[in-house]
N, C-alpha and C positions, 0 to 999 in steps of 0.2 A: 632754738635761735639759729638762723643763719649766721654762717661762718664765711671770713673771708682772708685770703690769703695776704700776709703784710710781706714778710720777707724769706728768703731763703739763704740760710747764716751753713757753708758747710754742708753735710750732708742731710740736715735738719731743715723744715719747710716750717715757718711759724706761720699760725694762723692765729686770731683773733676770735677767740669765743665766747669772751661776754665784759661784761663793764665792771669793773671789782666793786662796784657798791650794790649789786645785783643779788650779790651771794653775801650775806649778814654772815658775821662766823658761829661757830657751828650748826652749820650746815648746807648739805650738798643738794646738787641738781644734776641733770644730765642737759651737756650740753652735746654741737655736731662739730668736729673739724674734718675737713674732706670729707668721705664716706663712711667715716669714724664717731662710734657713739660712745662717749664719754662719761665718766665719771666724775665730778667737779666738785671736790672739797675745799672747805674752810675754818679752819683750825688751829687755834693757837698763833692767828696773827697772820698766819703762812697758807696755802692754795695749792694743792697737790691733784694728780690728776691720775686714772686709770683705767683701765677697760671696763663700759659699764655694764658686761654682762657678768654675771655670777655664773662660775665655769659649773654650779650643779643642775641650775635646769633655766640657764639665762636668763635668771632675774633681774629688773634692772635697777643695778648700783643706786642709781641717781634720784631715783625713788626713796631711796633708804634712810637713813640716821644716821648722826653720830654718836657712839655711847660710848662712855669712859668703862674702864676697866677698873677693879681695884688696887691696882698701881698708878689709878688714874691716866696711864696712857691709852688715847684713841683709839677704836676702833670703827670701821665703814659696814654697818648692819645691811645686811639683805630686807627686804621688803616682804620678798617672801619663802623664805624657809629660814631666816636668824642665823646665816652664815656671818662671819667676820674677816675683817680683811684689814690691815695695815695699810691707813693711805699714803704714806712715804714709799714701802715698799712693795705693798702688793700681796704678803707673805697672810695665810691664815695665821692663827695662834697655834706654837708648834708648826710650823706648819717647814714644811723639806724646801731646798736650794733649787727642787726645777717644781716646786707647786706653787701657788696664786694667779696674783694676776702682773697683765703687765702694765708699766706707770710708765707714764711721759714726762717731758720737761717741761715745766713750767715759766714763765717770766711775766710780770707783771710791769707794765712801763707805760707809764703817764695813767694811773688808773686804767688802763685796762689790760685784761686777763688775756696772755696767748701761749697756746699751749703749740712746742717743738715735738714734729713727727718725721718722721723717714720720708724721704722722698719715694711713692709708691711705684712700684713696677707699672705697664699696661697691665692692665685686667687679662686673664684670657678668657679666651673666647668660651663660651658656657653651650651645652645642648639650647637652650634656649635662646640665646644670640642664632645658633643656625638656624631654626623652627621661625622666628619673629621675624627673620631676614628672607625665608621664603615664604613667610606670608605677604609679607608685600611682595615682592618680587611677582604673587599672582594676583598682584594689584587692592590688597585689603589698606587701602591708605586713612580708615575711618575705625575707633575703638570705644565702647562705650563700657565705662567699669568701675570696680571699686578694687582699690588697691588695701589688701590686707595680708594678715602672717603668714598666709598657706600660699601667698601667689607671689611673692617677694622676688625672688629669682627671675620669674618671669616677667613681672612687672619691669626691673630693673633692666632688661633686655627688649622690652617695648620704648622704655624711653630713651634706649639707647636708638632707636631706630625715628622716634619723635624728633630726636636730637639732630638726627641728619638728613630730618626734614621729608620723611619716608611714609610719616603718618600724623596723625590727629588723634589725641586722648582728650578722651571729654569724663570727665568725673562725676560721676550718677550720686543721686542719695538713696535709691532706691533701685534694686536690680532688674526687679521688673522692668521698671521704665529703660536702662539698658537694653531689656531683648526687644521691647516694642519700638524705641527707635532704630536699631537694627534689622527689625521689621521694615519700619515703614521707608528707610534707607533703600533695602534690598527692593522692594514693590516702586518705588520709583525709578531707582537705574540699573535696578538686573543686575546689579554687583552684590556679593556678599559684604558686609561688615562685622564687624568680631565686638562680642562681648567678652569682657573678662568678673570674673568672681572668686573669691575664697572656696574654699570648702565646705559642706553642708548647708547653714540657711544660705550663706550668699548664691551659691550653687543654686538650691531647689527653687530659690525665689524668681528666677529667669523660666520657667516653665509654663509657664499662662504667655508669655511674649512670641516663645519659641513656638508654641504651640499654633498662633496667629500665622506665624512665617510657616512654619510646613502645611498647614491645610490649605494656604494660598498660595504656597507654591512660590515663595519667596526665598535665593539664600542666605544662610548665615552661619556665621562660624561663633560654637561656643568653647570659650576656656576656662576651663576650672581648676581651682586649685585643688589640693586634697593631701590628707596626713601624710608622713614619711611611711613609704610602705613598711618599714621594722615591723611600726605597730599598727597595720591596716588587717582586719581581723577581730581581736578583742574587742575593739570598741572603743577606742582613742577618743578622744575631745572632737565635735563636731566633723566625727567620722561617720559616713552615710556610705552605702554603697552606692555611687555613684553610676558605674556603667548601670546597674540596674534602673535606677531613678530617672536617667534617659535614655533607654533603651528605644522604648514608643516613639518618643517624641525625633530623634535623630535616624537621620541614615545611615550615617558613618559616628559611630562610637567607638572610642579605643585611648587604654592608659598609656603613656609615654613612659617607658622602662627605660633601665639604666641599659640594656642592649636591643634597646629600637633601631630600627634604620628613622634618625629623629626627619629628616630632611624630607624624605619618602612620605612619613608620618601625615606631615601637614600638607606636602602634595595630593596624596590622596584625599585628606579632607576637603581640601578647596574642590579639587578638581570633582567630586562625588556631591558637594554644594553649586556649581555650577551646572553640572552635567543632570543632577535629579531635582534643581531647584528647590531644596532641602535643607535640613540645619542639619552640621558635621559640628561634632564634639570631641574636644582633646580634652584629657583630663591629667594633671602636672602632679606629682607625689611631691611633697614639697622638696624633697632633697636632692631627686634630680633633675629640677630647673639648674641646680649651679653646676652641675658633672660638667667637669671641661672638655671641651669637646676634642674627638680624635683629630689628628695633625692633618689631616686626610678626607676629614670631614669637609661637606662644600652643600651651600645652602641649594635648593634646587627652584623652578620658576614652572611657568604653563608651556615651556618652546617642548613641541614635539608629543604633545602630552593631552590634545584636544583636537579633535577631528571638526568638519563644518557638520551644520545641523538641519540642511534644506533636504525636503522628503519631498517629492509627488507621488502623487495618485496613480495608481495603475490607469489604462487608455481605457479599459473597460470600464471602470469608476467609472473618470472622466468622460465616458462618453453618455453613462445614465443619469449624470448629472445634468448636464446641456438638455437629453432631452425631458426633462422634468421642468427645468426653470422656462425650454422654448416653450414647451405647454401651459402651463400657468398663465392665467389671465390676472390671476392680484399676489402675484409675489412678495412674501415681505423676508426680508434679512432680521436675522437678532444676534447681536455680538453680545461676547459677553469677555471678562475679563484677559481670556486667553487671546484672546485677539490683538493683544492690545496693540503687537510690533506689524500688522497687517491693516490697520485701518485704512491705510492710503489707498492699497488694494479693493478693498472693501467697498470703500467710497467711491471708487472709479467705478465698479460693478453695479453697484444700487442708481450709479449717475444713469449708465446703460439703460438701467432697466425700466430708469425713472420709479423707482418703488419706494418705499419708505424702511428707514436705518432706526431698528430699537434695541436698545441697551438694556441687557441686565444691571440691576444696581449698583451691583460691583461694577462695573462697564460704562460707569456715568461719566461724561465730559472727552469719554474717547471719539464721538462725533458730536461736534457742538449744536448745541439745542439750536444755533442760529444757522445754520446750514439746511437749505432748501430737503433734503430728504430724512434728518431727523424728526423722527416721531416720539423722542422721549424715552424715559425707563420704563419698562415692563413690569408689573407686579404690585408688590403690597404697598413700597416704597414708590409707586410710579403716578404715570398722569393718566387720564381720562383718553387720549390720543393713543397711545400704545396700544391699551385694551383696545379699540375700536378697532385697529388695522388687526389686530391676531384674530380677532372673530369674524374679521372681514374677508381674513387672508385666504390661500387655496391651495398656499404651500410655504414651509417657512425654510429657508435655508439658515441653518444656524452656526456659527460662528464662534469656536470658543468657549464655548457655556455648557455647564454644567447639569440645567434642568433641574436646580432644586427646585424644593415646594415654595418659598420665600420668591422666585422669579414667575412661576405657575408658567410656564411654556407650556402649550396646548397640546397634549397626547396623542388626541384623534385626529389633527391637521396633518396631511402627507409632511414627512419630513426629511429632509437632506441636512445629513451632523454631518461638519468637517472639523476633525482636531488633532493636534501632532501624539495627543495623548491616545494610545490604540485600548486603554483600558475605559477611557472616558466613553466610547462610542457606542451609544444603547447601553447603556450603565443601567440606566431604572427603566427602561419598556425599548421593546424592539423600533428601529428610525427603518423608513424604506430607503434611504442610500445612506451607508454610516459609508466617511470617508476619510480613511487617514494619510495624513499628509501636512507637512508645513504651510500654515495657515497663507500669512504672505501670499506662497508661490502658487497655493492652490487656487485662490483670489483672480491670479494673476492667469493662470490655466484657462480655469470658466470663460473670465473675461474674453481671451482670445479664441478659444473655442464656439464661443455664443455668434449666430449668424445676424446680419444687420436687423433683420427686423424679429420677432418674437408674437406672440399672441397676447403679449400683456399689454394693460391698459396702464395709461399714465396717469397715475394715481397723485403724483403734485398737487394739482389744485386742490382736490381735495384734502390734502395732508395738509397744505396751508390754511384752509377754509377751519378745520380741527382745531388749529394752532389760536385761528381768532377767537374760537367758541372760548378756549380755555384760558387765552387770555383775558377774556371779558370776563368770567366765572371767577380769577385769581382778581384783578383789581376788583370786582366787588369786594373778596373778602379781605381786602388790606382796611376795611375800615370798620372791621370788628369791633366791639372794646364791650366785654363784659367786666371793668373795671377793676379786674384784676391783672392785667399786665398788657404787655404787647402785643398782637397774634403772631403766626409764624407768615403768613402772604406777609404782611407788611414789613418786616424784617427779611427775608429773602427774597422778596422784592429789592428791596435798597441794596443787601447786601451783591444781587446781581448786576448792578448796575454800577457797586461802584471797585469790585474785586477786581483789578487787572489781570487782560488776559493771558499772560505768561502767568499769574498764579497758581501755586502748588496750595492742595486746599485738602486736609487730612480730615478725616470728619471722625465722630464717636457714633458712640450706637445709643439708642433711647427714643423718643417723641421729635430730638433733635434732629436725628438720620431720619427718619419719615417724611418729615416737612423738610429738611435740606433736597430729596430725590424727588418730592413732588413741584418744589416752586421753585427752587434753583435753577437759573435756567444757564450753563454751561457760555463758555466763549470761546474761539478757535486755539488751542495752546494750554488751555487750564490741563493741569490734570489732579484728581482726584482720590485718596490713598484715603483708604478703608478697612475696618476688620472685618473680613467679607465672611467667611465658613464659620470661622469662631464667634464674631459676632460678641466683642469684648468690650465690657466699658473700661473707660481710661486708655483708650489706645490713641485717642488724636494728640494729643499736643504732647506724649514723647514720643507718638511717629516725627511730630513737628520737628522735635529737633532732629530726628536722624534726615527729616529731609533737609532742614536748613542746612548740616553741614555737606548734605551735597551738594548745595548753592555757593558752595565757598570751593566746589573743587573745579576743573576746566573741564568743558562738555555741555550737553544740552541744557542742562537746569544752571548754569553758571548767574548767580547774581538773580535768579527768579524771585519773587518775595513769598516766603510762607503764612495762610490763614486757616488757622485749623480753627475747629468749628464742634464745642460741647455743649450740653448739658452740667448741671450744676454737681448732679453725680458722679460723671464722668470726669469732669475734675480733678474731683474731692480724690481719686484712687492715688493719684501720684502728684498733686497739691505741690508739698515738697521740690521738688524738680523743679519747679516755675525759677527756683534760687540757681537752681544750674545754668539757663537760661540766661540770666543775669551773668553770672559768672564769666560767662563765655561770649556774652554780649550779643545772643543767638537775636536777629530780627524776624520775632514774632508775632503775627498780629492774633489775640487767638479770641474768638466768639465764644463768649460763654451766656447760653441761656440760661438763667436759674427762675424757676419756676417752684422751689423751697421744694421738691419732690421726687420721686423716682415714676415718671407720669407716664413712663409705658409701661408700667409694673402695674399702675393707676389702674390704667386703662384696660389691661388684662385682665382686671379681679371683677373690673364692672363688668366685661363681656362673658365672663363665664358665671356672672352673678351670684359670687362672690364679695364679700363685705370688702372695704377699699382699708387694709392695713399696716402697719409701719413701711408705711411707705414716704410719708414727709423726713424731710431731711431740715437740718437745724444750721444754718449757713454762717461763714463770717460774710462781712461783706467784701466778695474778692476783689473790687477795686481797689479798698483801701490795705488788702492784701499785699495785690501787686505793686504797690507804692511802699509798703513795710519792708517787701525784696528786694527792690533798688531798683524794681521797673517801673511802666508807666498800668496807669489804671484808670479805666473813663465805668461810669455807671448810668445807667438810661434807663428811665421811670417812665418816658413821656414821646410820644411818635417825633413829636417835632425835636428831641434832643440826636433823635439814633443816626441821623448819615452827619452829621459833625464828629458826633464821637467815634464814629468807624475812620471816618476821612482823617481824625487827628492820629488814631491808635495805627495807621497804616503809616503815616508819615512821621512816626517817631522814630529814629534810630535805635531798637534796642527792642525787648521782649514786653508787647503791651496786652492790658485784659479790656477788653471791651465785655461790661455786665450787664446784659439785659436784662430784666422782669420782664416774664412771660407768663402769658396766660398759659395752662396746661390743657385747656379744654379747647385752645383752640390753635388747632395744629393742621 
């Protein structure tokens, strides 16, 4: 029960903690006064009070009993080891003049119970108040976590920094969904965000999220609690070794000791999650989150601590690059995720060249589909336009991308890789000019380097002429209906049409991502957040919320609306979380296909002909779901119900599910 403060009598602070008809007598409860956990007895008419940890292994009092003694005087039973305690005095049985516990004043006035404490000093300052104070300080104003035993300390030094409006604590049910919106946080505005967890499962459970953010090149800061080093070793209660369990997965791993430089600590993490766009891991023993910190100690920030990150091309690069693209008569660009802060660049080049702009999947919506020289995604995920212009091309210059097998960029077409990453470049087969350099400025080099006229043909018309074929080919097939649900053209159809273009649009992986890359057709400002390398279900809607609370901070995405975008699968992984949502009053609008299946799993077993097995999924209905969590919930059976029920779920104030029934077969 919250506690509030009534009066200050003296050196004594009463406080109000609970209603005397609350507590029937004999028997105790734990109540809160201040920051103080109580002991709250009823006995013999009278209400006595005392610290509710048991000084043998902090049992709590308040849990306990009251059992008479054979003198029939009272005693306050531990819960869990049958210690005893006198609740007048505090005193075990037998028990010495400096052992028990300590008792407070009591008074009970006008029925209710308030118990008199000391007026408490300031707190001081804890290793943890330094570390929390220069995590923000390098700008982490976003926390995604579960506040438990092993993190207590440090928790209470996060919301000491909540408190003065320094940060945003969003409270997960599930730890995962912590690192995936962290994720998909970090993939939208390049800033790390922090999760926090316990010790062992809450710890290991953030591993599949974290894992999404480092192969994508996403920062984020992980904190974990963990046992009191005494007993780290033997094997304590949800004792894991932890640096080893993320070792792989982090770039900067390291435990906070009682003689850390703590300050330095979490500088380096951040600055090591900025600088390798990487996840940095602290890990908290629980008992030196509270160490008070040295008089001397002083939290630290990013001043002096970060260099600028613009690279060019050597002149020779640059000068085999000009003359490759002036020779080429059918130029094509392909950007891919890394590109994403160089597009404007990008797009000024391809305007030059007049040639056509295609996107890796991950890469989707970074040049809008409506834009005269896009040509769509490339690949498995992609459209019929892309393919045409790579087999058409006669050189591709690429952008950012990776060259997985999932994008199929063409091995034997001359090619020109420009990436900041110098490990990226010919990674899987030799390129004829790898070029390293800052995307942007390299952009921006070409660009002015390039002589007015070139050898290439202005491919436009055609690239529009493509545009019509496939638009003709997508409205036929919005009129599908194998009677079992909705198709995907006719659903992202509408959905493209009616998505605003400043939306943030997190999508899942399954039959969902295929048909969102193939008929989605992007608008100038969307952008697109995806488990791009990992390739995880359940990542869209709690990237969702990590993107929504970057729509509540000031900067680009300020007040953007989020619509992430699943399968019924995808979901189902972090279901739960839709209540945090709620809680937090997160405005999401989120598309969930259910189609009762795992229908790329479907689809896998019939191409490799393979029998089609547990693969059906057994669903609630998650409209009436999201209406049991305090959100809104539309369901759509029928073509003519689906742009009402998107148009209502977009304009509710609050976290809505829009549920389609989908056909699987036709995607």
């Amino acid at each position: 029960m919250s506690s509030n403060t009534a009066t200050t009598d003296g050196s004594l602070e009463w406080i109000k903690v609970a209603s005397a008809n609350e507590l029937p007598e004999g028997r105790v409860k734990t109540v809160t006064a201040g920051t103080k956990s109580i002991c709250l007895s009823h006995f013999d008419g009278q209400f006595a009070a005392m610290d509710n940890h048991c000084p043998h292994q902090g049992g709590p009092l308040g849990e306990g009993s009251i059992e008479r003694g054979v003198d029939d005087k009272c005693w306050i039973r531990c819960p869990w080891h049958g210690w005893d305690f006198d609740p007048i005095t505090g005193k075990p049985p037998g028990g010495h003049e400096d052992s028990g516990q300590e008792t407070y004043a009591v008074d009970v006035r006008d029925g209710e119970v308030f118990i008199g404490l000391p007026q408490e000093p300031e707190s001081p300052t804890t290793v943890s108040d330094i570390m929390a104070e220069t995590m923000t300080n390098w700008g982490v104003t976003t926390v995604f976590g579960m506040v438990g035993h092993s993190n207590l300390g440090l928790a209470e030094a996060l919301r000491k920094q909540e408190q003065k409006g320094n940060l945003r604590y969003i409270g997960i049910r599930h730890e995962g969904a912590a690192a995936f919106a962290c994720s998909g946080y970090a993939k939208l505005t390049g800033r790390p965000a922090a999760c926090l967890t316990i010790a062992g499962p809450g710890a290991t459970n953030l591993l599949t999220g974290l894992w999404d953010a480092k192969v994508d090149r996403a920062p984020v800061l992980a904190l974990t609690g963990q046992v009191n080093t005494q007993v780290m070793g033997p094997g304590a209660f949800q004792e894991i070794d932890l640096s080893s369990a993320f070792d792989a997965v982090s770039a900067f791993s390291q435990t906070v000791l009682h003689g850390s430089k703590h300050a330095e600590l979490m500088t380096l993490a951040l600055k090591t999650a900025h600088i390798d766009r990487d996840v940095s891991h602290l890990i908290f023993p629980d008992e030196v989150q509270v160490i008070e910190a040295d008089a001397s100690a002083k939290p630290g920030g990013p001043s002096g601590r970060l260099a600028g990150h613009v690279m060019e091309p050597e002149k020779a690069v640059l000068d085999d690059v000009v003359a490759h693209i002036t020779a080429a008569k059918r130029p094509l660009i392909i950007v891919g995720y890394g590109a994403l802060s160089g597009m404007p660049e990008i797009i000024e080049l391809a305007e030059k060249l007049k040639c056509p702009v295609v996107t890796t999947f991950k890469a989707k919506g970074q040049i809008a589909d409506s834009h005269p020289n896009a040509a769509g995604v490339l690949g498995r995920s992609g459209t019929p336009i892309a393919s045409w212009f790579m087999n058409e091309c006669d050189l591709q210059v690429v952008f950012g991308a990776s060259f997985s097998n999932h994008t199929g960029i063409e091995s034997s077409k001359p090619t020109i890789q420009v990436d900041f990453d110098r490990s990226a470049l010919g990674r899987f087969h030799p390129v004829d000019v790898p070029v390293w350099g800052e995307i942007a400025r390299t952009a921006q080099l070409i660009l002015a380097c390039l002589p007015d006229s070139t050898e290439g043909t202005d491919q436009l018309p055609e690239l529009a002429e493509r545009w019509s074929i496939w638009r003709e080919e997508k409205t036929r097939r919005t009129g599908d209906d194998l009677g079992q649900g909705i198709n995907s053209s006719l659903l992202f159809a509408t959905l493209s049409e009616l998505v605003p273009a400043d939306a943030v649009l997190p999508v899942d992986v399954g039959n969902n991502t295929y048909s969102f890359g193939r008929y989605f057709e992007t608008k100038p400002g969307q952008r697109v957040l995806m488990s791009g390398y990992l390739g995880s279900i359940g990542f869209s809607f709690s990237a969702a919320m990590g993107a929504w609370c970057a729509t509540q901070e000031d900067g680009e995405y300020k007040n953007r609306p989020v619509v992430s975008v699943s399968g019924d699968g995808g979901f189902g992984q972090y279901l739960a979380d839709f209540t945090t949502a709620v809680k937090y009053n997160m405005n999401i609008t989120h598309i969930l296909l259910n189609n009762s299946e795992l229908g790329k799993i479907s689809k896998e077993q019939m191409a490799g002909e393979w029998q089609v097995w547990q693969t059906a999924l057994h669903n609630p209905s998650f409209a009436a779901y999201a209406k049991l969590c305090g959100g809104q919930g539309f369901k759509v059976t029928k073509p003519e119900q689906l742009s009402d029920a998107i148009a209502q779920a977009m304009a509710y104030d609050g976290p809505a599910i829009v549920e389609i029934i989908t056909d699987a077969a036709l995607i």
